[in-house]
DOROZA-840731 format. One record per residue (C-alpha): x, y, z; residue number from 1. Coordinates in nm, 3 decimals. Example, Ala and Ser with C-alpha at 12.3 -4.5 7.8 and 13.67 -1.06 7.14 Angstrom:
<drenlos>
(drenlo (1.230,-0.450,0.780),1)
(drenlo (1.367,-0.106,0.714),2)
</drenlos>
This chain:
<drenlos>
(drenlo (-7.055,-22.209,1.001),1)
(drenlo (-7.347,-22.379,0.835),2)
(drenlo (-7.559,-22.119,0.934),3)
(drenlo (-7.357,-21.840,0.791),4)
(drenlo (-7.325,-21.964,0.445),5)
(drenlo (-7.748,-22.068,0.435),6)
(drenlo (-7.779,-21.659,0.535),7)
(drenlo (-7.520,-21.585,0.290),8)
(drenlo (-7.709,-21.774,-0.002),9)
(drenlo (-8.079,-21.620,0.138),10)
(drenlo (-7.914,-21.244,0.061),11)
(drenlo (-7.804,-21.337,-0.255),12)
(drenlo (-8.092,-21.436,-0.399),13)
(drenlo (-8.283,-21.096,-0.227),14)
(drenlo (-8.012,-20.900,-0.418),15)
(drenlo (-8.105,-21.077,-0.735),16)
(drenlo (-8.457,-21.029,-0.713),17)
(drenlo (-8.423,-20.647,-0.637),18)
(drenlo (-8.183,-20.621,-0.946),19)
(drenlo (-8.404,-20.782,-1.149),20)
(drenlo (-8.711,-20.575,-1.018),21)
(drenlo (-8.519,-20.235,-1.076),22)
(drenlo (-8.453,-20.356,-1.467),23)
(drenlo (-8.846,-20.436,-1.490),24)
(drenlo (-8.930,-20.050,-1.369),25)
(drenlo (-8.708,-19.887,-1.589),26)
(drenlo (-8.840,-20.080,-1.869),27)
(drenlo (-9.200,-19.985,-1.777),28)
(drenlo (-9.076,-19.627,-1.751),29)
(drenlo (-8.868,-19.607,-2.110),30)
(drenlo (-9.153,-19.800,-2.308),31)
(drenlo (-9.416,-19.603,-2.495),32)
(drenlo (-9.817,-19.665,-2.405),33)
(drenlo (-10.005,-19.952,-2.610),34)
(drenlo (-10.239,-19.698,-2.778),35)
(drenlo (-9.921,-19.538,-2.932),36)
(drenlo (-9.791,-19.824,-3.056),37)
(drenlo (-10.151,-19.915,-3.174),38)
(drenlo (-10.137,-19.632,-3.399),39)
(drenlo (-9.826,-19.672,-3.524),40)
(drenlo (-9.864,-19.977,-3.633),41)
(drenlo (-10.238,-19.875,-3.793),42)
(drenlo (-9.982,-19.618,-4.008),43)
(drenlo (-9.769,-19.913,-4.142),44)
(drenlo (-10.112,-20.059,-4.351),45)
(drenlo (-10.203,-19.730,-4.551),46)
(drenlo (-10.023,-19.732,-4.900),47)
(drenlo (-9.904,-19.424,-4.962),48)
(drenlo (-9.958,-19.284,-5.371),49)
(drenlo (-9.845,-19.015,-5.590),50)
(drenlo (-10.098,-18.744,-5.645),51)
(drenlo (-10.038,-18.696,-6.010),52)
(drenlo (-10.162,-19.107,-6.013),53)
(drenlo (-10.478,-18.995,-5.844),54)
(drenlo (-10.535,-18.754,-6.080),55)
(drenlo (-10.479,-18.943,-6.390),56)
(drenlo (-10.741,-19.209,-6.295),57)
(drenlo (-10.958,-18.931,-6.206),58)
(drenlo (-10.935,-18.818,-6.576),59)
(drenlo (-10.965,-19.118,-6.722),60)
(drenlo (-11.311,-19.179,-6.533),61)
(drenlo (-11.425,-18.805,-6.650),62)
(drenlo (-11.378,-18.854,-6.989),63)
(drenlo (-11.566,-19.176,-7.018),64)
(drenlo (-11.839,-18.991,-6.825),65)
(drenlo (-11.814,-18.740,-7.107),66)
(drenlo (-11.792,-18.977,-7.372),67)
(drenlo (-12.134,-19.185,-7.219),68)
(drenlo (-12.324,-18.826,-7.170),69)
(drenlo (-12.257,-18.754,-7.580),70)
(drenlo (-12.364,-19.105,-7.715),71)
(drenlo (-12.685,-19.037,-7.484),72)
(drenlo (-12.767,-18.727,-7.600),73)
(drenlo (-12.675,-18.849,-8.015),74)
(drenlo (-12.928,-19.134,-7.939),75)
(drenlo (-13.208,-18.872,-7.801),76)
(drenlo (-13.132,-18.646,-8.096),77)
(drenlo (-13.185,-18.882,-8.325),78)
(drenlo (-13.493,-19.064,-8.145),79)
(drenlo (-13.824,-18.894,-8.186),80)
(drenlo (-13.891,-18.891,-7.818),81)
(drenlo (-13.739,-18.547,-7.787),82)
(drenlo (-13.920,-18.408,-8.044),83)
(drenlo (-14.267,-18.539,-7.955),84)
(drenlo (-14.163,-18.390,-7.577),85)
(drenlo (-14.062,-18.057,-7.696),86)
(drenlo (-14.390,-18.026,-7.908),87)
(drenlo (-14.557,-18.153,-7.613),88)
(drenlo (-14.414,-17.914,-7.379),89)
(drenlo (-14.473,-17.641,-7.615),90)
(drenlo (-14.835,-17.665,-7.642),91)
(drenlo (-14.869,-17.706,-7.272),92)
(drenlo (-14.698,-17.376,-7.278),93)
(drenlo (-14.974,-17.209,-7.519),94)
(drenlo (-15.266,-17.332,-7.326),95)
(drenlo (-15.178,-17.218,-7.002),96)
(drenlo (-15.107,-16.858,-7.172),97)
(drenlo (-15.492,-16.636,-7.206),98)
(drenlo (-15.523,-16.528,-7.563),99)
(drenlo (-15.331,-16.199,-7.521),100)
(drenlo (-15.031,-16.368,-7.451),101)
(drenlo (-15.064,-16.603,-7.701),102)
(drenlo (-15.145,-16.292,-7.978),103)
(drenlo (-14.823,-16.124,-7.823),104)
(drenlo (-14.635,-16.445,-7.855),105)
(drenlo (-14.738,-16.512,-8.242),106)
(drenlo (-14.661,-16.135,-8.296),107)
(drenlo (-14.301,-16.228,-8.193),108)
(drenlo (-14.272,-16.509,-8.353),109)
(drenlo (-14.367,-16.337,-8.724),110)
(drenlo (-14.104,-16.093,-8.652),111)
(drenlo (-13.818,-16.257,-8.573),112)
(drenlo (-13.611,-16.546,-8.776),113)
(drenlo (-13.896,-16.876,-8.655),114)
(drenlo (-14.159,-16.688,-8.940),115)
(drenlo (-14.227,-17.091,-8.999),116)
(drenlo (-14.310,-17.162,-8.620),117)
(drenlo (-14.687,-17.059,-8.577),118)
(drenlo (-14.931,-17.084,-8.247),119)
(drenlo (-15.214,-17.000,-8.444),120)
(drenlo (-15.407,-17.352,-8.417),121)
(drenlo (-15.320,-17.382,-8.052),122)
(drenlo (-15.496,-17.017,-8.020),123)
(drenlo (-15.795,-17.087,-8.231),124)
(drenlo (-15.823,-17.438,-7.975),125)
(drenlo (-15.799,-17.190,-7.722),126)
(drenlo (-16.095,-16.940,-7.902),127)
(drenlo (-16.298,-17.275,-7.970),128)
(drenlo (-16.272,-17.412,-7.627),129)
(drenlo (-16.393,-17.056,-7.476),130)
(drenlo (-16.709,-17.107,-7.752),131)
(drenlo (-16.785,-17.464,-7.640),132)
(drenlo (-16.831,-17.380,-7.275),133)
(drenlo (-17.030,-17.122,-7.401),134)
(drenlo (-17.218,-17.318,-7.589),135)
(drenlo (-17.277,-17.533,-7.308),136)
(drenlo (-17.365,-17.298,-7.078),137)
(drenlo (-17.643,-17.168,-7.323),138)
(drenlo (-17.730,-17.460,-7.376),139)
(drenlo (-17.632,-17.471,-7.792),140)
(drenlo (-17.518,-17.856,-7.818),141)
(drenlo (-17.511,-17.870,-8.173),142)
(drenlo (-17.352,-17.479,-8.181),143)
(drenlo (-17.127,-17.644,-7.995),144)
(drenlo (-16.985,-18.007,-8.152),145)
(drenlo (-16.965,-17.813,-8.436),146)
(drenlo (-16.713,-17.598,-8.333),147)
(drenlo (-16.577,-17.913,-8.170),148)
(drenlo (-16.519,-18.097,-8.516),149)
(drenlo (-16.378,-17.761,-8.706),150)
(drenlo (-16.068,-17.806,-8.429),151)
(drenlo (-15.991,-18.094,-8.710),152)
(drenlo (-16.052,-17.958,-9.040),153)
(drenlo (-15.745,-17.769,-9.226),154)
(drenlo (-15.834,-17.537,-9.515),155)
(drenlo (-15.578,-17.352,-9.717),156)
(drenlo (-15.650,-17.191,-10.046),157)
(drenlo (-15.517,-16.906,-10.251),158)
(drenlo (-15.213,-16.828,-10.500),159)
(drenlo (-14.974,-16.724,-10.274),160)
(drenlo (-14.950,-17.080,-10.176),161)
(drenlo (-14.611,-17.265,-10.338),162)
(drenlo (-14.575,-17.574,-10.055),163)
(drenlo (-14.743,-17.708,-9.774),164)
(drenlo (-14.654,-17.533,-9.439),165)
(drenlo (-14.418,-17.694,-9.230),166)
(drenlo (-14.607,-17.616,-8.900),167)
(drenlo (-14.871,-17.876,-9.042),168)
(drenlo (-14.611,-18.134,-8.900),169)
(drenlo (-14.659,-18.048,-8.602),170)
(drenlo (-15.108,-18.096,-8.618),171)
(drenlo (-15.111,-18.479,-8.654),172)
(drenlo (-15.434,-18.482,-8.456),173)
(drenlo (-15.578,-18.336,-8.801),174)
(drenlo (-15.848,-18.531,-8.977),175)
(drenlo (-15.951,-18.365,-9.271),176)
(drenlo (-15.770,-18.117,-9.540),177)
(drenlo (-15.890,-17.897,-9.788),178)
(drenlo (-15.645,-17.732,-9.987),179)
(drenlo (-15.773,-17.592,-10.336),180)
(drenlo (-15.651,-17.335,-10.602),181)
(drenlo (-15.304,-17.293,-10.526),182)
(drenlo (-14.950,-17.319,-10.665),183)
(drenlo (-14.865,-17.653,-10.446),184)
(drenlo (-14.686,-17.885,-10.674),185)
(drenlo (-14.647,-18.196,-10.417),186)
(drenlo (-14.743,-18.324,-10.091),187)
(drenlo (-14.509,-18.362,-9.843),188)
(drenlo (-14.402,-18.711,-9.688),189)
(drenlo (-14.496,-18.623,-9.323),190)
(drenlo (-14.845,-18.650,-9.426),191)
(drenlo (-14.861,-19.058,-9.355),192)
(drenlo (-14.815,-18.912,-8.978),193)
(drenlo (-15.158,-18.837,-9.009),194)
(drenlo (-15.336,-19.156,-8.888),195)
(drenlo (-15.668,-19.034,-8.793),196)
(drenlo (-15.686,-18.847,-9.138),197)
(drenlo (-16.056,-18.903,-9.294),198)
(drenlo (-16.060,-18.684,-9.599),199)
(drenlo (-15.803,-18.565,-9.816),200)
(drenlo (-15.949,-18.311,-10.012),201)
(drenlo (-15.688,-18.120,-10.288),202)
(drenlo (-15.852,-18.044,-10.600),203)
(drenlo (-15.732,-17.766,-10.850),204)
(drenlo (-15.404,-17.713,-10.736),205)
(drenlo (-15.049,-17.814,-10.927),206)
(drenlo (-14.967,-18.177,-10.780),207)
(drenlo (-14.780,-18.400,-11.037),208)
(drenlo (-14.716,-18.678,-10.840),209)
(drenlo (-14.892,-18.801,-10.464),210)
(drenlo (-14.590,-18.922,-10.223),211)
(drenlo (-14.604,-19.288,-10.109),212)
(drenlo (-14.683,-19.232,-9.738),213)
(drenlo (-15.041,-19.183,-9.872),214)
(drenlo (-15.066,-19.584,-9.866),215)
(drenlo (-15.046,-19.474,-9.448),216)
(drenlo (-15.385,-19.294,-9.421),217)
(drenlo (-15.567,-19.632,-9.347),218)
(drenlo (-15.849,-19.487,-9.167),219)
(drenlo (-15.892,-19.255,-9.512),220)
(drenlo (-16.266,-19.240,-9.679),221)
(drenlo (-16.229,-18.955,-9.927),222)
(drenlo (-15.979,-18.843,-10.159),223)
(drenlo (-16.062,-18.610,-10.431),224)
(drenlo (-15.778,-18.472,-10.638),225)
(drenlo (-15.933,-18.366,-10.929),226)
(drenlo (-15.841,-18.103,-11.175),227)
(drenlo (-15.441,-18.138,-11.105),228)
(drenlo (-15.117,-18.302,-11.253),229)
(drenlo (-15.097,-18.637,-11.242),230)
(drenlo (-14.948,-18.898,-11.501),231)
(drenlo (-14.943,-19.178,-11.230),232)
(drenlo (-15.114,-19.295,-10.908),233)
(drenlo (-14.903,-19.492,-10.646),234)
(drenlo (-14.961,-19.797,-10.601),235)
(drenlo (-14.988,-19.805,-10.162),236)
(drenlo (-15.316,-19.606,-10.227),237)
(drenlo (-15.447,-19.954,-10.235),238)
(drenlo (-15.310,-20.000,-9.894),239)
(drenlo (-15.634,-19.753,-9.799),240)
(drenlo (-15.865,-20.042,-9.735),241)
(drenlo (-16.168,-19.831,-9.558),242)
(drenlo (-16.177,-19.562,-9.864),243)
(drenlo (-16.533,-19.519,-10.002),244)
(drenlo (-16.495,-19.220,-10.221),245)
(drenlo (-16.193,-19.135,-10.458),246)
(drenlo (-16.179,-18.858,-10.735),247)
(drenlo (-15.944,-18.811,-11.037),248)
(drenlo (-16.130,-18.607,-11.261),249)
(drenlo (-15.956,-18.410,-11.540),250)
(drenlo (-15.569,-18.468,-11.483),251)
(drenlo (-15.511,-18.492,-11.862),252)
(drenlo (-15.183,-18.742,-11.833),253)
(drenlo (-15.362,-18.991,-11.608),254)
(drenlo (-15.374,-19.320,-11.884),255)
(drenlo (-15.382,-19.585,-11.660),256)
(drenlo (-15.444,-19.730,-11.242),257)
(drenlo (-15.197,-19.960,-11.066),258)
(drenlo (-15.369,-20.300,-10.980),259)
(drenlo (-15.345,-20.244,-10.642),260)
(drenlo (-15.600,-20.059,-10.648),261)
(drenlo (-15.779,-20.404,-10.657),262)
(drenlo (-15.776,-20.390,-10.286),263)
(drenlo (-16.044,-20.086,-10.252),264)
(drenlo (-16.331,-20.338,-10.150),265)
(drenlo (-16.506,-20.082,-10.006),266)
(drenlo (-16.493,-19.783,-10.286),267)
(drenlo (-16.838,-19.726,-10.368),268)
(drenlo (-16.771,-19.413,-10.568),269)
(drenlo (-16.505,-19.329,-10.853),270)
(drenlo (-16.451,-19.077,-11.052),271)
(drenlo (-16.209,-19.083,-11.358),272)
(drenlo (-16.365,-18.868,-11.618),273)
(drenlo (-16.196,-18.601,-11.839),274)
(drenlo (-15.859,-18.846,-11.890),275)
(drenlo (-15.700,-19.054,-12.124),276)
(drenlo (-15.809,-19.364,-12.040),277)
(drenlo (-15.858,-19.584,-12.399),278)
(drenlo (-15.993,-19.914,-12.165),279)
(drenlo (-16.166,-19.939,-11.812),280)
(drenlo (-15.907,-20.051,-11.620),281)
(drenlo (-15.861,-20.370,-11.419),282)
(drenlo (-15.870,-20.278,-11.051),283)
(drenlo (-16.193,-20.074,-11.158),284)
(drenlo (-16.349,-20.405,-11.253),285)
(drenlo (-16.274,-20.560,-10.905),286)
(drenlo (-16.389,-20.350,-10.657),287)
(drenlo (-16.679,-20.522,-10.576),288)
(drenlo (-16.867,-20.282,-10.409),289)
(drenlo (-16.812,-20.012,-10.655),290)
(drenlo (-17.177,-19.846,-10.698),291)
(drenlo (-17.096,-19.498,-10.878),292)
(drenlo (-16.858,-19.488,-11.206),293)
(drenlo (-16.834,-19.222,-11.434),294)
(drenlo (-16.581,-19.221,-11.688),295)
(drenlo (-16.682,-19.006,-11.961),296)
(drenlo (-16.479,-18.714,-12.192),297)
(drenlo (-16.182,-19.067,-12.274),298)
(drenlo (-16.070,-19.249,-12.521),299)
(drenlo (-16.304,-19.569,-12.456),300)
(drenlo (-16.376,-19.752,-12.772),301)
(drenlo (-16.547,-20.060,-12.612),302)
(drenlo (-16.614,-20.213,-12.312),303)
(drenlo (-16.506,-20.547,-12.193),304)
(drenlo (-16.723,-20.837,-12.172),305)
(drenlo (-16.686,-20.891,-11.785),306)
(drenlo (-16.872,-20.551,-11.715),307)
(drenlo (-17.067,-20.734,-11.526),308)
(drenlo (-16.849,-20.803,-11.242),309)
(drenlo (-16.969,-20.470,-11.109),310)
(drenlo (-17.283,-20.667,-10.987),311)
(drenlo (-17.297,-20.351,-10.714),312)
(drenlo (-17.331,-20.060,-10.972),313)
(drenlo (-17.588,-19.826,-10.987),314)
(drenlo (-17.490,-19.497,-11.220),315)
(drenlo (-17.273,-19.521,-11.539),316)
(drenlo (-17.125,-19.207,-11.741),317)
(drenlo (-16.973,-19.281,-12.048),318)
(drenlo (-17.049,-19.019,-12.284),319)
(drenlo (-16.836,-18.835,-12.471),320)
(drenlo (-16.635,-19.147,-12.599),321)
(drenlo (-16.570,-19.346,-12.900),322)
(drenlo (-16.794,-19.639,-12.746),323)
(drenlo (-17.028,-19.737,-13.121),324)
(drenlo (-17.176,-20.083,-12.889),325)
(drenlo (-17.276,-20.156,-12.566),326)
(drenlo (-17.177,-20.525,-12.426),327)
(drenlo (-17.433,-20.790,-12.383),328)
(drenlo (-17.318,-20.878,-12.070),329)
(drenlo (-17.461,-20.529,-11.952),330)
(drenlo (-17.762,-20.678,-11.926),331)
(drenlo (-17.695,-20.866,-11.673),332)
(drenlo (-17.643,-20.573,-11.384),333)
(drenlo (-17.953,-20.601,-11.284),334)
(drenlo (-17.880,-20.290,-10.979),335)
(drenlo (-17.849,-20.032,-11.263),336)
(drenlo (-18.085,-19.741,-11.253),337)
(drenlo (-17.863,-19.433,-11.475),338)
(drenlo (-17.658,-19.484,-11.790),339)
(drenlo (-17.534,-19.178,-12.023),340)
(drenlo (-17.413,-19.237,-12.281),341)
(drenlo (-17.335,-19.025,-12.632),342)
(drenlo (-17.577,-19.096,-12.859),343)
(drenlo (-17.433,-18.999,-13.193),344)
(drenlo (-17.213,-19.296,-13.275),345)
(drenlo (-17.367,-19.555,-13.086),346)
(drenlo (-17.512,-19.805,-13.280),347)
(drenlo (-17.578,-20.121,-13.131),348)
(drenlo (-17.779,-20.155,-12.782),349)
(drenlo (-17.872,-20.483,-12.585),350)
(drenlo (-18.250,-20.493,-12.610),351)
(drenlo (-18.296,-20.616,-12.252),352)
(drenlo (-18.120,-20.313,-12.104),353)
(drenlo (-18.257,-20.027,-12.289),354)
(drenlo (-18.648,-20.177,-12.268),355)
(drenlo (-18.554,-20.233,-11.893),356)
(drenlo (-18.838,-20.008,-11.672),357)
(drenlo (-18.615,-19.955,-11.377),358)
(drenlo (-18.342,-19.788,-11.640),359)
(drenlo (-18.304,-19.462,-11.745),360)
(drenlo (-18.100,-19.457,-12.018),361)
(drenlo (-17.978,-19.124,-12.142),362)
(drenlo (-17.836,-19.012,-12.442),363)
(drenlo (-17.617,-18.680,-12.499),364)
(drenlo (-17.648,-18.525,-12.864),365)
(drenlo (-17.452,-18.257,-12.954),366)
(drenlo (-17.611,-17.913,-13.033),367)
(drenlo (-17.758,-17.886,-13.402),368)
(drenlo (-17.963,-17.616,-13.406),369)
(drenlo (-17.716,-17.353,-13.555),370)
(drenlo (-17.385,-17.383,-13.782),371)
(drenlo (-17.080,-17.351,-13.677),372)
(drenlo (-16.826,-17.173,-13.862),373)
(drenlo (-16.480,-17.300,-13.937),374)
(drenlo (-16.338,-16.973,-13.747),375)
(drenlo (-16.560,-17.024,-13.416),376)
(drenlo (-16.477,-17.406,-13.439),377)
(drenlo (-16.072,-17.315,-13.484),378)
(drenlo (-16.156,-17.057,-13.173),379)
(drenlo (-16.278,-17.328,-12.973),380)
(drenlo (-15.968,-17.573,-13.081),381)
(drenlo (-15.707,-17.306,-12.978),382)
(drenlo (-15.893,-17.254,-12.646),383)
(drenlo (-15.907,-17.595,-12.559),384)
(drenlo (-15.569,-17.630,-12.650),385)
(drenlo (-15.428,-17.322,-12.386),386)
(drenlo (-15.693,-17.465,-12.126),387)
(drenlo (-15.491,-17.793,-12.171),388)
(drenlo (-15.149,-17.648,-12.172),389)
(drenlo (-15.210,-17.437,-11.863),390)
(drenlo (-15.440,-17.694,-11.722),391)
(drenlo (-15.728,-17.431,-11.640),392)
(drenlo (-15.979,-17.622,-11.535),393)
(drenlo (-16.329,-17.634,-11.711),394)
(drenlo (-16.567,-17.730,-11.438),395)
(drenlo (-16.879,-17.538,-11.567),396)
(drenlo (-16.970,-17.841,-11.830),397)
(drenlo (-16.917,-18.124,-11.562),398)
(drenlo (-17.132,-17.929,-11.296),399)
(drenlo (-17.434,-17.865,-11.588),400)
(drenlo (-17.448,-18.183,-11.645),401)
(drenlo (-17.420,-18.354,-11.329),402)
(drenlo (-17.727,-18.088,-11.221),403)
(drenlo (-17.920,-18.182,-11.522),404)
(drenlo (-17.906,-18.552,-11.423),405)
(drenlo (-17.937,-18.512,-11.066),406)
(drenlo (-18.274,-18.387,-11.145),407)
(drenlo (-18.354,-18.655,-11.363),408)
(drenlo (-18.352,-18.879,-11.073),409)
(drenlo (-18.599,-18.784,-10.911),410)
(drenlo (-18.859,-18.783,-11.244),411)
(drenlo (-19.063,-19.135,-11.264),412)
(drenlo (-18.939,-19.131,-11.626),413)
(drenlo (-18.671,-19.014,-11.836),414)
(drenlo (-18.651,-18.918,-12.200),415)
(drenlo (-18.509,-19.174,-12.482),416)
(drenlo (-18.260,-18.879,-12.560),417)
(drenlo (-18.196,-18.520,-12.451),418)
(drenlo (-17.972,-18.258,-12.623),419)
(drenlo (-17.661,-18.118,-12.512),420)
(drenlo (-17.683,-17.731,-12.483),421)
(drenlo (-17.394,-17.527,-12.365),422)
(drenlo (-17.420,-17.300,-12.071),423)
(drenlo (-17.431,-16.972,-12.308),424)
(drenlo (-17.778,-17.075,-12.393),425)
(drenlo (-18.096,-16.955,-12.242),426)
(drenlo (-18.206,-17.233,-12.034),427)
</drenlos>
C-alpha cells in the first residue's frame, strides 16, 4: 500500500513537469525573435516632427544666410579692396592682350557708353616695354631708361580741356604732370593718391583755388603754377617738407602766403613775382635754405629789417616796385651774388653792399629815348587792363629779362645800370 501511493506521487510530479514543459514550447513558438523586438524598441526613441516645423527653421536659417551675404558684400562695396582688385584685374587683363587687341578693345570702349574708361596708358606701357627690350637688345641703355621714365610723366595741354580726366584715378603710379594752356578750373581731390608724385607742373591754365590733398604729395620737389587764378594758397602745402622749387608767378589776386609755409626748410627756389604782394611775407623769411627769390612787378614799398635771415640767398629780383631804400641789414648776406632792382626811385643804398666785388648789382631804367604820347600810353593802359581781366598771360617781358640776366652771370663784371628796352626794339 505504501508502495502504491510513493508511485502514485512519482507520476504526479512527471505529469507536472510535462505540463509545464508543453507551456514553455508554446511560449517559445508564439514569441517574436530578439532582433524584432530590438527594432521595435530602437522605433520608440525617434521623435517624430511636423514637416511644416522643419521647414520653418529651414527658413529662418536661409534668411540669416541672406542677411550675412548682404552686410558682406555692403562692407566690400564700400571698402577700397574691391576697387584696387578690379583695377588690378583689369590691367592684368590689358597686358596679357598684344596691341591689336588692346587697339580693338579701346575702339570699343570710345564707342559705347564707358567714353571715360581708357586703356591707352596700359597700351603705351605695352609700346614702351616692346622699345626697352629693344633697346636692350641693341644695346641703347640710355634710349632705353628714357623711355623707362616717360611711363611716369602725364602731359595734357590744349583748349578743349574743361577738367581733369577721371581715368587719371586710376594711374597713381604717376610721378610727374604737366598740364598747361587749358580751360581746367580746379584740381581734383584724388590727386593726394599720388604718393610718389615729384613734380606738379600746371602753369597757364584757369585754377582758382588748389584742393587740400596737395598737403599729401610729401615726396613733391616742384610745383609751378604760374600764370593762373589764385587769391589763396592752402595752408597743407607746408605739409610738403622735401619741396625745393615752387612757382606762383603772375596770379594777380595772390596778396598774401599762409605761415605754414614756414615749414618748407628745404625750398631753395621761389617765385612770387607779377602779384600783389605790398610786404615779403613771413614764411618767406623762414625758410632757411631759401637761395633764389624774385619778387618783382608788387606793391613792395620797403623791406623789413630781418632780411637777413635769408643767410642762404644768392639772387634777389625786386624791380619794378615802390622800394625808394634798401635795408642796412642787407649787408649782412654775405652769399649774395645778383640783386635787380629799379633804379628810378631808389634813393638810398647801403655802401657796403653796392661797393661789394662779389655783387652785381643791377639796376632797371625805364626806356627814355623817345616820347610817349598820351594816346599810345592810354593804348597800353587799356591793354593791360583786358590782359588783366582775361588773365592772358604776358610771359615775353619775364623771359627777356630773365635771358638778359642769365647772361650777365657769366660776365666777370656787370654794369652800375642797364636800360630796360622792350622786345619791339632792335636788339
Amino acid at each position: 500500500m505504501k508502495f502504491k501511493m510513493e508511485a502514485s506521487a512519482v507520476h504526479g510530479i512527471s505529469e507536472i513537469c510535462s505540463m509545464w514543459e508543453t507551456r514553455l514550447e508554446r511560449r517559445q513558438r508564439n514569441a517574436p525573435p530578439p532582433e524584432v523586438t530590438m527594432n521595435l524598441e530602437s522605433k520608440l526613441d525617434i521623435p517624430v516632427y511636423d514637416l511644416s516645423l522643419i521647414r520653418g527653421v529651414w527658413e529662418t536659417r536661409a534668411k540669416k544666410q541672406k542677411v550675412r551675404q548682404k552686410r558682406e558684400q555692403e562692407r566690400l562695396a564700400k571698402s577700397a579692396l574691391q576697387r584696387v582688385n578690379q583695377q588690378w584685374q583689369f590691367r592684368i587683363a590689358c597686358r596679357k592682350m598684344k596691341s591689336a587687341e588692346m587697339t580693338e578693345l579701346q575702339h570699343y570702349l570710345e564707342r559705347s557708353s564707358l567714353k571715360e574708361v581708357t586703356i591707352d596708358p596700359y597700351l603705351e606701357e605695352e609700346q614702351q616695354e616692346g622699345a626697352l627690350e629693344e633697346g636692350q637688345c641693341t644695346g641703347g641703355g640710355d634710349s632705353g631708361l628714357q623711355i623707362e621714365e616717360k611711363r611716369f610723366i602725364f602731359e595734357l595741354s590744349g583748349d578743349k580741356w574743361k577738367e581733369v580726366p577721371a581715368s587719371l584715378y586710376e594711374m597713381t603710379y604717376l610721378r610727374e604732370w604737366h598740364i598747361t594752356e587749358t580751360k581746367i578750373l580746379k584740381i581734383p581731390a584724388f590727386i593726394g593718391m599720388f604718393k610718389d608724385m615729384r613734380v606738379l607742373d600746371i602753369p597757364k591754365n584757369c585754377l582758382d583755388t588748389l584742393p587740400p590733398e596737395i598737403g599729401q604729395l610729401t615726396h613733391l620737389k616742384e610745383l609751378n603754377v604760374s600764370y593762373n587764378k589764385l587769391s589763396e594758397i592752402p595752408p597743407e602745402l607746408g605739409d610738403c617738407e622735401n619741396l625745393e622749387r615752387l612757382e606762383l608767378t603772375s596770379n594777380y589776386n595772390l596778396m598774401e602766403l599762409p605761415f605754414e609755409l614756414s615749414s618748407l626748410k628745404k625750398l631753395v627756389h621761389l617765385d612770387i613775382a607779377e602779384n600783389k604782394f605790398i610786404s615779403i611775407p613771413v614764411c618767406v623769411l623762414r625758410m632757411s635754405s631759401l637761395q633764389w627769390l624774385d619778387m618783382s612787378n608788387n606793391g613792395l614799398k620797403d623791406l623789413p629789417e630781418d632780411i637777413d635771415r635769408l643767410d642762404e640767398l644768392t639772387t634777389l629780383f625786386l624791380h619794378k616796385n615802390k622800394l625808394t631804400y634798401l635795408p642796412m641789414s642787407m649787408a649782412n648776406m654775405e652769399r649774395l651774388t645778383m640783386i635787380v632792382v629799379s633804379g628810378e626811385e631808389l634813393t638810398c643804398l647801403p655802401s657796403k653792399l653796392v661797393e661789394r666785388p662779389t655783387l652785381k648789382f643791377i639796376r632797371l631804367y625805364e626806356n627814355n629815348t623817345g616820347q610817349e604820347t598820351d594816346q599810345e600810353r592810354k593804348e597800353d593802359d587799356e591793354q593791360q587792363q583786358q590782359q588783366e581781366q582775361e588773365h592772358v598771360p604776358d610771359v615775353s617781358e619775364k623771359e627777356f629779362l630773365h635771358t638778359y640776366i642769365g647772361s650777365l652771370k657769366d660776365r666777370d663784371t656787370a654794369p652800375t645800370y642797364t636800360t630796360k628796352v622792350s622786345l619791339s626794339c632792335v636788339l
